[in-house]
C-alpha positions as CSV (number, residue, x, y, z in Angstrom):
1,X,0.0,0.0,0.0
2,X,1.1,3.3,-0.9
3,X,2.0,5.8,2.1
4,X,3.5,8.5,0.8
5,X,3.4,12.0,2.9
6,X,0.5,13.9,2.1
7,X,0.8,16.2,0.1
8,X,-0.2,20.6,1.3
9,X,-3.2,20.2,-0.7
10,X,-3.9,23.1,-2.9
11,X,-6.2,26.4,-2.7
12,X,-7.6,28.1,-5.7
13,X,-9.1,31.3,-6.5
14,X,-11.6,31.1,-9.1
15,X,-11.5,33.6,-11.7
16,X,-14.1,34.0,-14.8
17,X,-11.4,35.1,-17.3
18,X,-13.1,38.1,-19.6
19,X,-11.9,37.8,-23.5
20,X,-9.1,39.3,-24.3
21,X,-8.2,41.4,-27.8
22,X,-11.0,41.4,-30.6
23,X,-10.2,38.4,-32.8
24,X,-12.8,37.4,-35.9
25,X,-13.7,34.8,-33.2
26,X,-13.9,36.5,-30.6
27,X,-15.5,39.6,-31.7
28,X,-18.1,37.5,-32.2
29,X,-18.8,35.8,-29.1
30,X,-20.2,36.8,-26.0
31,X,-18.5,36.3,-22.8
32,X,-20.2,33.0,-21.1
33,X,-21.1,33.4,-17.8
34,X,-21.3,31.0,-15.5
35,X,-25.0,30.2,-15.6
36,X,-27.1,27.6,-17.4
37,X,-28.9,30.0,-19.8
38,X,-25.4,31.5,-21.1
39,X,-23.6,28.4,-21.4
40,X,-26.2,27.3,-23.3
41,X,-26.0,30.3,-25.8
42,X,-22.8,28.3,-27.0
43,X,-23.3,26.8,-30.5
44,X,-22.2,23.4,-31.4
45,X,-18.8,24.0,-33.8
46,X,-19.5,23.3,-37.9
47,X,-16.2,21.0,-37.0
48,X,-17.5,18.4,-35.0
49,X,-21.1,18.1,-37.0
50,X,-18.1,17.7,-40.0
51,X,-16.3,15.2,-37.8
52,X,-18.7,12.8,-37.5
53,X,-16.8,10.0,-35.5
54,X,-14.3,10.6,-33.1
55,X,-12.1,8.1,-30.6
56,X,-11.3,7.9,-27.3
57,X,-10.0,5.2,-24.7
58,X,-11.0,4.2,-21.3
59,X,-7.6,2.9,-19.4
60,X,-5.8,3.3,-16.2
61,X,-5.1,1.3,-12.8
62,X,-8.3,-0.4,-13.4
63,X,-6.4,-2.1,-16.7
64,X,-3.5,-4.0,-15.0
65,X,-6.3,-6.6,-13.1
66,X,-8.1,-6.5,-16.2
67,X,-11.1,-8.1,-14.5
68,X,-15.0,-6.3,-14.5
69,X,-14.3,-3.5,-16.0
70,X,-12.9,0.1,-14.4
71,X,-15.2,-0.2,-11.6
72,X,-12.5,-2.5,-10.1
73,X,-12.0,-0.2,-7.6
74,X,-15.7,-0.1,-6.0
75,X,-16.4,-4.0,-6.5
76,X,-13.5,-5.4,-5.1
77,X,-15.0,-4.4,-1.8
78,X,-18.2,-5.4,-2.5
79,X,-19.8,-8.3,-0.3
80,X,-22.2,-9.2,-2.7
81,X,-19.0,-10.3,-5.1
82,X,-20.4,-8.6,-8.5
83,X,-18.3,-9.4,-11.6
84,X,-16.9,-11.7,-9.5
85,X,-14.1,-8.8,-8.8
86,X,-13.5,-10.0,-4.5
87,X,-13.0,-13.7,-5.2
88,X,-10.8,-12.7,-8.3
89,X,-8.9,-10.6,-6.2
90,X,-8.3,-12.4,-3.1
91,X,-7.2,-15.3,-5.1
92,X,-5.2,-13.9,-7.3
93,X,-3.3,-11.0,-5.0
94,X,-4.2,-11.9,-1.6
95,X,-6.6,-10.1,0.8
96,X,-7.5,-6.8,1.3
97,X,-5.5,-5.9,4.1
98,X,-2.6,-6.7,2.2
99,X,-2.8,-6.0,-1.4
100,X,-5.1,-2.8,-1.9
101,X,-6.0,-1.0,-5.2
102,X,-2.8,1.5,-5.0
103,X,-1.1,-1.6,-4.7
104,X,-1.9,-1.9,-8.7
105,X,-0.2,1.5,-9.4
106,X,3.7,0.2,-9.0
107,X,2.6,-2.5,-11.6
108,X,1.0,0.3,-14.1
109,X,4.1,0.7,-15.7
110,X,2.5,0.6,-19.4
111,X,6.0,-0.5,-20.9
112,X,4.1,-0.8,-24.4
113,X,2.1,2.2,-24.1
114,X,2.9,4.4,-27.6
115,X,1.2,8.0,-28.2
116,X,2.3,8.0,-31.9
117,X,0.5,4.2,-32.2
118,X,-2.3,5.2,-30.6
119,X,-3.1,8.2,-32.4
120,X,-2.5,6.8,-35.7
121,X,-4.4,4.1,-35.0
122,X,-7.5,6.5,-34.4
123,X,-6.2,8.7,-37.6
124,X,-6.2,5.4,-39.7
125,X,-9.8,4.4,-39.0
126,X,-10.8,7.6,-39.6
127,X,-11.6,9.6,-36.3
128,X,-11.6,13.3,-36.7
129,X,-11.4,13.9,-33.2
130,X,-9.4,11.9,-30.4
131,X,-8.0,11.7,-27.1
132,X,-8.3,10.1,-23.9
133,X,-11.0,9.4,-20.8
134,X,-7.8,11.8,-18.7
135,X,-9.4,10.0,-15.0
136,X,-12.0,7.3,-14.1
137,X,-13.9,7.5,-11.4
138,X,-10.9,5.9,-8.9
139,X,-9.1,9.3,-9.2
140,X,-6.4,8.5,-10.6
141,X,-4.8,11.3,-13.5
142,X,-3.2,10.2,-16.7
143,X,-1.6,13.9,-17.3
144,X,1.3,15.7,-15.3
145,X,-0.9,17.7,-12.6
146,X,-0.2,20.1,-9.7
147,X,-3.5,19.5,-7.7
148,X,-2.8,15.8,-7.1
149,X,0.0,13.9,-6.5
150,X,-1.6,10.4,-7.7
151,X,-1.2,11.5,-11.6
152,X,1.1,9.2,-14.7
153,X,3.5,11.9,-14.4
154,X,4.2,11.2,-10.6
155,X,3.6,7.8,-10.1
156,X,3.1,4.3,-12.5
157,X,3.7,4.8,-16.2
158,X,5.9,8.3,-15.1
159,X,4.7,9.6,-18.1
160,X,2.5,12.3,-18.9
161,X,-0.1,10.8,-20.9
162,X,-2.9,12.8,-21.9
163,X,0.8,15.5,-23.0
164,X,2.1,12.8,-25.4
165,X,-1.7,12.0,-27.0
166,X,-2.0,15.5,-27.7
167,X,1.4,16.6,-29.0
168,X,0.3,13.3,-31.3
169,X,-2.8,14.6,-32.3
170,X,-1.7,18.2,-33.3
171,X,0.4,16.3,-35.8
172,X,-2.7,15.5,-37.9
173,X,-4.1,18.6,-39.3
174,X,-7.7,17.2,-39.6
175,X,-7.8,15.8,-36.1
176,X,-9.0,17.6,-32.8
177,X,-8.2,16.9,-29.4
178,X,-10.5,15.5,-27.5
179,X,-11.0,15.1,-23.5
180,X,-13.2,13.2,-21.0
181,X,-13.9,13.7,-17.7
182,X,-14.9,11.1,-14.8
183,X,-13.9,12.7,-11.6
184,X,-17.1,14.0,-10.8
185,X,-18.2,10.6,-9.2
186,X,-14.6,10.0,-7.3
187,X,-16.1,11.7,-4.0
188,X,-16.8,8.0,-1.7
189,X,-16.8,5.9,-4.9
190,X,-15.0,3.5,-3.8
191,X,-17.0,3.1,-0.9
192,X,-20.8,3.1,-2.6
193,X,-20.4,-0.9,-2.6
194,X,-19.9,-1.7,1.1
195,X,-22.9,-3.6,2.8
196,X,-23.8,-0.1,4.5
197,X,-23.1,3.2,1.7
198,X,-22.3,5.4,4.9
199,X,-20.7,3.1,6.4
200,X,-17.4,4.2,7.9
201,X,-14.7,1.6,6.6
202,X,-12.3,1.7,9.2
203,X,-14.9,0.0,11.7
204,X,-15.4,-2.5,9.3
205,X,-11.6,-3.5,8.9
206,X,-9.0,-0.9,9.9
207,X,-6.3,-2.4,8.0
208,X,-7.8,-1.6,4.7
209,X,-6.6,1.2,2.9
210,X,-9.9,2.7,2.3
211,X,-9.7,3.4,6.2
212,X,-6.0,5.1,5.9
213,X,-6.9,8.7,6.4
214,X,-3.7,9.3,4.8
215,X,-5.5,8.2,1.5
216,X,-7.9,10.6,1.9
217,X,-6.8,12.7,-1.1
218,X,-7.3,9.8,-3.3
219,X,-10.1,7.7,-1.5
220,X,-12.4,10.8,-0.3
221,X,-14.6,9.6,1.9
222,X,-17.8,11.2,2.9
223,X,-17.8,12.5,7.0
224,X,-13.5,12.2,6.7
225,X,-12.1,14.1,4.3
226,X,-13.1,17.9,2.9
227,X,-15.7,18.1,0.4
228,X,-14.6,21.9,-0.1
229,X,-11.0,20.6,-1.2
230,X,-12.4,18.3,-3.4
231,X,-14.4,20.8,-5.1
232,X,-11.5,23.0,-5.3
233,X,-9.4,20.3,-6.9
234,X,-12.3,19.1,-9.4
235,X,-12.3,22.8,-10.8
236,X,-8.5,23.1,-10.7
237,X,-8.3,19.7,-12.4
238,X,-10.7,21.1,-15.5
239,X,-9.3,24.5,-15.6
240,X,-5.4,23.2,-15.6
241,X,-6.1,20.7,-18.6
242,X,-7.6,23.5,-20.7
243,X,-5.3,26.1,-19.9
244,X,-2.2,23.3,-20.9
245,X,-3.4,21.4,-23.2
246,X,-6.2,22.8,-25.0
247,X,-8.8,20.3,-26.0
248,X,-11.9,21.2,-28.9
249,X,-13.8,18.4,-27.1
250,X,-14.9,18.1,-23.7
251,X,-17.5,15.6,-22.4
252,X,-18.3,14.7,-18.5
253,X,-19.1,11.6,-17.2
254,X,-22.0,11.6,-14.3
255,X,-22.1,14.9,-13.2
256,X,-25.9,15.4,-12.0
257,X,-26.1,13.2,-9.3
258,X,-22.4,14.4,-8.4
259,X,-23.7,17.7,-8.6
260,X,-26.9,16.8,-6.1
261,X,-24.7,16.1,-3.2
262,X,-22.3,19.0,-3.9
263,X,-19.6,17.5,-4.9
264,X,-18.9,19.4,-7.6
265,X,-21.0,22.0,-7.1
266,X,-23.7,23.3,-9.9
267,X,-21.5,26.4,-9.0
268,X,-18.2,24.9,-9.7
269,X,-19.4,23.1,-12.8
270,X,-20.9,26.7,-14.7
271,X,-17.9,27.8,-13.5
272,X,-15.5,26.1,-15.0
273,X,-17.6,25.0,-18.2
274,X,-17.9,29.3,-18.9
275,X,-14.1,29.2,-18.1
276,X,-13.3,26.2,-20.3
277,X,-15.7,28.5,-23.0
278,X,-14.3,32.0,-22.7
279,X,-10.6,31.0,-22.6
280,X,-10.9,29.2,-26.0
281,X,-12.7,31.8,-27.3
282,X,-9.9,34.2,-26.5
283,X,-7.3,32.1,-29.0
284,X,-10.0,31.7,-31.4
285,X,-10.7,28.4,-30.3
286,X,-14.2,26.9,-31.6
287,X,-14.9,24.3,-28.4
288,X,-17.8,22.3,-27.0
289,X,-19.2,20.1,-23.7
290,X,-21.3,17.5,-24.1
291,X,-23.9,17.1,-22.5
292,X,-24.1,13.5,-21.6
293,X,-28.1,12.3,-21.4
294,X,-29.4,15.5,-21.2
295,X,-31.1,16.6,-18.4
296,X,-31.2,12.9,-17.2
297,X,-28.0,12.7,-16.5
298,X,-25.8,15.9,-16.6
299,X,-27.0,19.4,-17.5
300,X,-29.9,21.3,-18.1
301,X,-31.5,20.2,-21.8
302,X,-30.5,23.1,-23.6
303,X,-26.9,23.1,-23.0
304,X,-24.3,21.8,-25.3
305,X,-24.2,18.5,-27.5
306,X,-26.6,16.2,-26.2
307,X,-25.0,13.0,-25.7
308,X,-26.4,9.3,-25.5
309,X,-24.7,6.0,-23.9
310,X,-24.8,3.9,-27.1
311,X,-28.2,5.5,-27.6
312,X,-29.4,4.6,-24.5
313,X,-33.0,7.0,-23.9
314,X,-32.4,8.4,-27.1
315,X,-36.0,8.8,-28.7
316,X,-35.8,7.4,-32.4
317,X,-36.4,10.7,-34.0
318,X,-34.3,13.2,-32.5
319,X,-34.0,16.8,-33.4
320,X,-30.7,18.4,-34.1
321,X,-27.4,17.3,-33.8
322,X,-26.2,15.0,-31.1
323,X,-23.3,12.1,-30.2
324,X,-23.3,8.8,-29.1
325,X,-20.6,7.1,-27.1
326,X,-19.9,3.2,-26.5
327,X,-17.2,0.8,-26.0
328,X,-15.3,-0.9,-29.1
329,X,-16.7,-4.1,-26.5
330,X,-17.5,-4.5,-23.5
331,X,-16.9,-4.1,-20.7
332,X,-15.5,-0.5,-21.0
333,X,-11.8,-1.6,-20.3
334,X,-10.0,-4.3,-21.2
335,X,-10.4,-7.4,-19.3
336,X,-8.5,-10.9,-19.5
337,X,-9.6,-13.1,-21.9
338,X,-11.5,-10.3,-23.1
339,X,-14.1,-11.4,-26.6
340,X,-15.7,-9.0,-29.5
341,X,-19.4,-9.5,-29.8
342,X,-19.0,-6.9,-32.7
343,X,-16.7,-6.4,-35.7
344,X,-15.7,-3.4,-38.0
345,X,-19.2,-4.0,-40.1
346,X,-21.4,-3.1,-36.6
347,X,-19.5,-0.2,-36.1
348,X,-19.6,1.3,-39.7
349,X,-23.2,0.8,-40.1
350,X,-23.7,2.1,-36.3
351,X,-21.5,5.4,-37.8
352,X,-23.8,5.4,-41.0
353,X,-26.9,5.2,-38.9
354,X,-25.8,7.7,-36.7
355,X,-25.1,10.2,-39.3
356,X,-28.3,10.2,-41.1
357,X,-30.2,10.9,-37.9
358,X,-27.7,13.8,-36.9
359,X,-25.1,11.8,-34.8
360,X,-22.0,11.7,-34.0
361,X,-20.5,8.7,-32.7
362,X,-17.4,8.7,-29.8
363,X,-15.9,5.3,-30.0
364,X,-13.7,4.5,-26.8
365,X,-10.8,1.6,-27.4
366,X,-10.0,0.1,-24.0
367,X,-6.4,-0.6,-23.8
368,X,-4.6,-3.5,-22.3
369,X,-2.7,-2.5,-18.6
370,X,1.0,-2.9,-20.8
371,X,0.0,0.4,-22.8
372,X,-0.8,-2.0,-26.0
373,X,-4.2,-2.1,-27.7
374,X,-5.4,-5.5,-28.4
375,X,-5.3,-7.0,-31.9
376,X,-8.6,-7.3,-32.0
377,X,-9.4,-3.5,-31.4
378,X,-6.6,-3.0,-34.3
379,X,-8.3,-5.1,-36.9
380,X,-11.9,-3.5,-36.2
381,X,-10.2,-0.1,-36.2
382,X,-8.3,-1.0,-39.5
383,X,-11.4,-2.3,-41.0
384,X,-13.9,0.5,-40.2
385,X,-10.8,2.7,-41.5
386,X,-10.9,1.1,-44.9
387,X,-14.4,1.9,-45.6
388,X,-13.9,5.4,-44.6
389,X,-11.5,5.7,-46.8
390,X,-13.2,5.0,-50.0
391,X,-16.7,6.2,-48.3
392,X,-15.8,9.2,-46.0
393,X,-17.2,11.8,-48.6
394,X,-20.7,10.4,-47.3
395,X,-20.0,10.7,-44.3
396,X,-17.7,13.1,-43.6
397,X,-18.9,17.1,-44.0
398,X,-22.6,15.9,-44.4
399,X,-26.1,16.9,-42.8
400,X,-29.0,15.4,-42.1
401,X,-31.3,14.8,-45.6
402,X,-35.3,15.4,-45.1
403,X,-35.6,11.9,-44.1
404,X,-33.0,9.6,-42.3
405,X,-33.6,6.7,-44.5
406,X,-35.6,3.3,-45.4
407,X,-36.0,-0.4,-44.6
408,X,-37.7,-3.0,-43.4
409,X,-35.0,-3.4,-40.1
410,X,-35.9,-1.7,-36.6
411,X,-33.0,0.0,-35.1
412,X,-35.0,0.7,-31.4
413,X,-36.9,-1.2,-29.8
414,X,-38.6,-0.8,-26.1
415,X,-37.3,-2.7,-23.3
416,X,-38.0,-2.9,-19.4
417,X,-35.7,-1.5,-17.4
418,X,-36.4,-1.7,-13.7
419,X,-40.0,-1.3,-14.3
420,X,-39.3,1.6,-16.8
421,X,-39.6,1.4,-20.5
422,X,-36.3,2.7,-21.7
423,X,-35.1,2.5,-25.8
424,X,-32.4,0.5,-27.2
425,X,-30.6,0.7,-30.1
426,X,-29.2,-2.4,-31.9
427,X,-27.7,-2.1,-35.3
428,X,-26.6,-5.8,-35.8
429,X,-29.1,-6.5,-38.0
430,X,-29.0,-4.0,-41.1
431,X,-29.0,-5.8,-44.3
432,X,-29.4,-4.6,-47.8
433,X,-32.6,-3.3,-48.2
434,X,-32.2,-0.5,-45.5
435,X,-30.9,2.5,-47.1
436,X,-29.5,5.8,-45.1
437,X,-29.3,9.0,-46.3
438,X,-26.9,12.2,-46.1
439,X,-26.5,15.3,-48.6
440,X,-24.1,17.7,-49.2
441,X,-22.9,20.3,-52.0
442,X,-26.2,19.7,-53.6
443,X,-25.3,16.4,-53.8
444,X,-27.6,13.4,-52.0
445,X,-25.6,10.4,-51.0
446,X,-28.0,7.0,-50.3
447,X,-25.9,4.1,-48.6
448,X,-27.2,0.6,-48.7
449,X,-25.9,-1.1,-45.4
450,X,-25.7,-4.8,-47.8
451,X,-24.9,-5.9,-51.5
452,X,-28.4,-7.7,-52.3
453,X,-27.9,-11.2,-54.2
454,X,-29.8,-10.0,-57.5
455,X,-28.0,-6.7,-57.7
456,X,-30.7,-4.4,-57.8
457,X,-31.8,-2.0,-55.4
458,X,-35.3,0.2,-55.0
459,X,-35.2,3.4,-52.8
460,X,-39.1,3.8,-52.3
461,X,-38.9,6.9,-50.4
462,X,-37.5,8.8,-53.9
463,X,-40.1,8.3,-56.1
464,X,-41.5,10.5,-58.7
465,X,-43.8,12.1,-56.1
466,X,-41.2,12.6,-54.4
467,X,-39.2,16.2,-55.4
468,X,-35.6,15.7,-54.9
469,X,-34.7,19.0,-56.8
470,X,-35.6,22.4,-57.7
471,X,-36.2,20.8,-61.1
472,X,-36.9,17.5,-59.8
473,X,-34.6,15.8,-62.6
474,X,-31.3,14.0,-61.5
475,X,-28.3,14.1,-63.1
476,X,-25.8,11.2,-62.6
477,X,-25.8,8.0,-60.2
478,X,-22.5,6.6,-59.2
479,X,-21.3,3.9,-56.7
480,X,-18.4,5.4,-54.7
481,X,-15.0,3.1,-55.4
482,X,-16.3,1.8,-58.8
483,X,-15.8,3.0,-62.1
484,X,-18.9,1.2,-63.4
485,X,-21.5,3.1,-64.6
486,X,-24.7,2.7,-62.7
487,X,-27.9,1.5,-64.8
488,X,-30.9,3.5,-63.1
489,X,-34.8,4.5,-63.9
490,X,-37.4,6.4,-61.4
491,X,-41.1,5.5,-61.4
492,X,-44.2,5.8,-58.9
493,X,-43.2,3.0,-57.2
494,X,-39.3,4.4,-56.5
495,X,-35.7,4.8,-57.2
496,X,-34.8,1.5,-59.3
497,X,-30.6,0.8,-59.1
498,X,-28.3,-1.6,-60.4
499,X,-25.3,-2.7,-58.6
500,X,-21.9,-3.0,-60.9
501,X,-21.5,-6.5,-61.6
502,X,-17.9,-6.7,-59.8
503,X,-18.6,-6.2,-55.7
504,X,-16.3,-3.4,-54.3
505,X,-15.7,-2.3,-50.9
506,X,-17.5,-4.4,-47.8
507,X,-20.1,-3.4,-45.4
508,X,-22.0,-0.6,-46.9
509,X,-22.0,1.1,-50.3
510,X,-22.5,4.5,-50.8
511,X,-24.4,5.6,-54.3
512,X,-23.9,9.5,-55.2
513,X,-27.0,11.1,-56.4
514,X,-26.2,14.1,-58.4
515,X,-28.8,16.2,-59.4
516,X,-30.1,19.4,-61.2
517,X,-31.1,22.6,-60.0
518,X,-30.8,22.8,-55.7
519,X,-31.2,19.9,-53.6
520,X,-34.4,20.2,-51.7
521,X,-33.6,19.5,-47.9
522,X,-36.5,20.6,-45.4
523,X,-36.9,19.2,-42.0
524,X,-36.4,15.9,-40.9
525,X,-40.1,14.3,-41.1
526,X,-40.2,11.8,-38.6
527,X,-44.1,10.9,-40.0
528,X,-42.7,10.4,-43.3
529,X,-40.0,7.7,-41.8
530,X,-42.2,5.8,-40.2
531,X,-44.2,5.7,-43.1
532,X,-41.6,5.0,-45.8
């Protein structure tokens, strides 16, 4: 067990920066204050509705047992054995008196951890924005900090990791830095499994770290240790990363029920979100929070980019732009043994789907304790990379078309969660006759997620009652990646295509409609969808 001297812990004044010299950005924007109504005055940036896919990781201490999932932390204490994380433990490192969870850090060496690999691994399957989840819910920091001493630069990998990701992101000129947050839930995490929540650990077994008041800056348990430091730290935490390292991106995990027992506050959250907002401003920096489940989970609905757990509560038919987050697999991290219910075609059709509803999907890898990303994770990056190559002009730069798409496959479904209804998304099942849609440049793109055995393929929704165009007539038909020319006609009963004889690409194919006069996009029409 770690016992290192505590450390003075920190103070903090808190400062709402005003903008500095007019700049063509900055002339332009306000100054956010830190309230609800004015952060939400913040527009989502034309880059990230461009990006359309970004990449992320979820790795730390939690890695190196590589069992359950980052939880590790909060389960290995638990009675009721979940994940099977105590008997794993005890077995494999001994009890908890003598082999704690700071006992993992001196092992987290990450002697195959590679900022250039990882980053180009996110660059080759196509991300446009990437980064790193910078701390879990244990605490612990992955870049060089002054407001805690348990931090990558200090202790374990000695490295600073979230520095070396973004020094390897700035080397890709269409790539911005992304950042995730997951602090907010630290305050007596670890403890939220114990038979009794408020229980105080040390009369349940002294010798366990978790009663160590000396821990107390990492552990922070509820009725020991200062809730007012903590919240001092959270905000120094946010405020340091943007003023070092500068991320586009930020999105937090968990905040509102964080936020409910004051740790952060509301307070220090507006706070540092109008911080994070005005200082990027100030260098002509176009930035944006998410806003993770909406007011379910995290902020008021009107702020920032509302953001769904693999579209978890999502209605079907939501308005606007908005992202979507989930694991490569699960669970979030890596885990021993670990398997891939999904391959590169889930997650390009998941990216497809996404995009013609006004998505944005936030793929997180989970990393192996070592610092290497498992060859599995490579191989579904590589491959979701390959058709984004050949296919990114669909996706990449688009909006959202009048209607999303067609097809006889159901994406959501309604399921019982806890005696709640709750909607889940599943794209496994796409196939050939569902079509999606995007447009740009006067230009609509239709991707079929399948190549159908007779070659032919009949959009229903364009029809000739169906105006397309200002003159209704279109132009030119193309498949992306094949030189073929595309056989088509257009009747009352739809859009009839023929595929090229020779099959390119895999997963999805993307046919270019070209038309005359201006595209006619209006509003999403949820009605018509359901119809089509």
């Amino acid at each position: 067990m770690i016992k290192a001297i505590k450390l003075p812990l920190s103070t903090l004044t808190i400062a709402v920066l005003s903008l500095s010299a007019p700049s063509a950005l900055a002339e332009k924007t306000e100054t956010i204050k830190a309230d609800w109504d004015s952060i939400a005055t913040k527009q989502i940036p034309e880059w990230l509705i461009d990006a359309k896919f970004g990449v992320y990781t979820h790795w730390g201490i939690y890695s190196v047992p590589a069992h359950g999932g980052p939880d590790y932390v909060r389960q290995m204490y638990s009675p009721k054995n979940r994940k099977g994380v105590y008997e794993y433990h005890t077995k494999k490192y001994g009890s908890l008196e003598e082999f704690g969870y700071t006992d993992f850090i001196p092992k987290f060496t990450a002697p195959k951890f590679n900022a250039s690999e990882w980053v180009g691994l996110m660059n080759e399957a196509g991300a446009k924005f990437g980064g790193i989840a910078l701390v879990h819910h244990d605490g612990f920091l992955l870049w060089d900090s002054k407001y805690s001493r348990w931090n990558s630069k200090n202790m374990g990998p000695k490295k600073d990791i979230y520095g070396e990701i973004a020094a390897e992101v700035a080397k890709y000129p269409d790539m911005k830095l992304a950042a995730t947050f997951h602090h907010g839930r630290t305050f007596n995490y670890a403890y939220g499994e114990l038979k009794d929540k408020g229980a105080d650990a040390s009369k349940i077994n002294p010798k366990w770290e978790l009663s160590d008041p000396e821990l107390g800056d990492f552990f922070w348990k509820k009725g020991r240790d200062s809730e007012e430091q903590f919240n001092s730290d959270w905000y120094g935490k946010i405020t340091e990363v943007v003023d070092t390292y500068k991320p586009d991106f930020i999105w937090f995990d968990g905040l509102s029920t964080s936020m409910k027992g004051g740790h952060p506050t509301e307070e220090n959250v507006t706070k540092a979100i109008s911080y994070y907002y005005n200082e990027s401003a100030a260098r002509d920096q176009d930035v944006v929070v998410a806003n993770k489940l909406a007011a379910n989970f995290n902020f008021p609905d009107h702020v920032g980019l509302k953001s769904y757990e693999n579209g978890r509560d999502m209605p079907e038919h939501q308005p606007g732009y908005w992202l979507a987050d989930r694991a490569i697999g699960y669970p979030w991290s890596y885990v021993n043994n670990k398997t891939y219910r999904d391959g590169p075609d889930y997650q390009v059709d998941s990216i497809i789907d996404f995009a013609s509803r006004g998505g944005i999907m936030f793929l997180s890898l989970t990393p192996k304790g070592d610092g290497s990303i498992p060859e599995a994770e490579v191989e579904i990056m590589k491959g979701i990379g390959r058709w984004m190559k050949v296919n990114g002009e669909a996706i990449y730069g688009t909006r959202r078309y009048s209607v999303y798409g067609e097809g006889p496959t159901k994406v959501t479904k309604f399921v019982k969660i806890k005696g709640k209804e709750k909607v889940k998304w599943d794209h496994r099942k796409l196939g050939a006759k569902d079509v999606r849609f995007t447009q740009k440049d006067n230009t609509l793109y239709a991707i079929a997620l399948g190549w159908p055995e007779n070659g032919k393929l009949t959009i229903k929704t364009l029809n000739n009652d169906y105006a397309i165009s200002s003159s209704d007539k279109i132009k030119n038909i193309s498949l992306i990646g094949s030189d073929e020319k595309i056989e088509w006609k257009r009747d009352s009963k739809g859009l009839h295509i023929v595929y090229p004889e020779k099959q390119v690409g895999e997963f999805a194919y993307s046919f270019k409609i070209e038309v005359e006069g201006d595209l006619i996009v209006t509003e999403p029409d949820a009605e018509h969808i359901k119809k089509s």
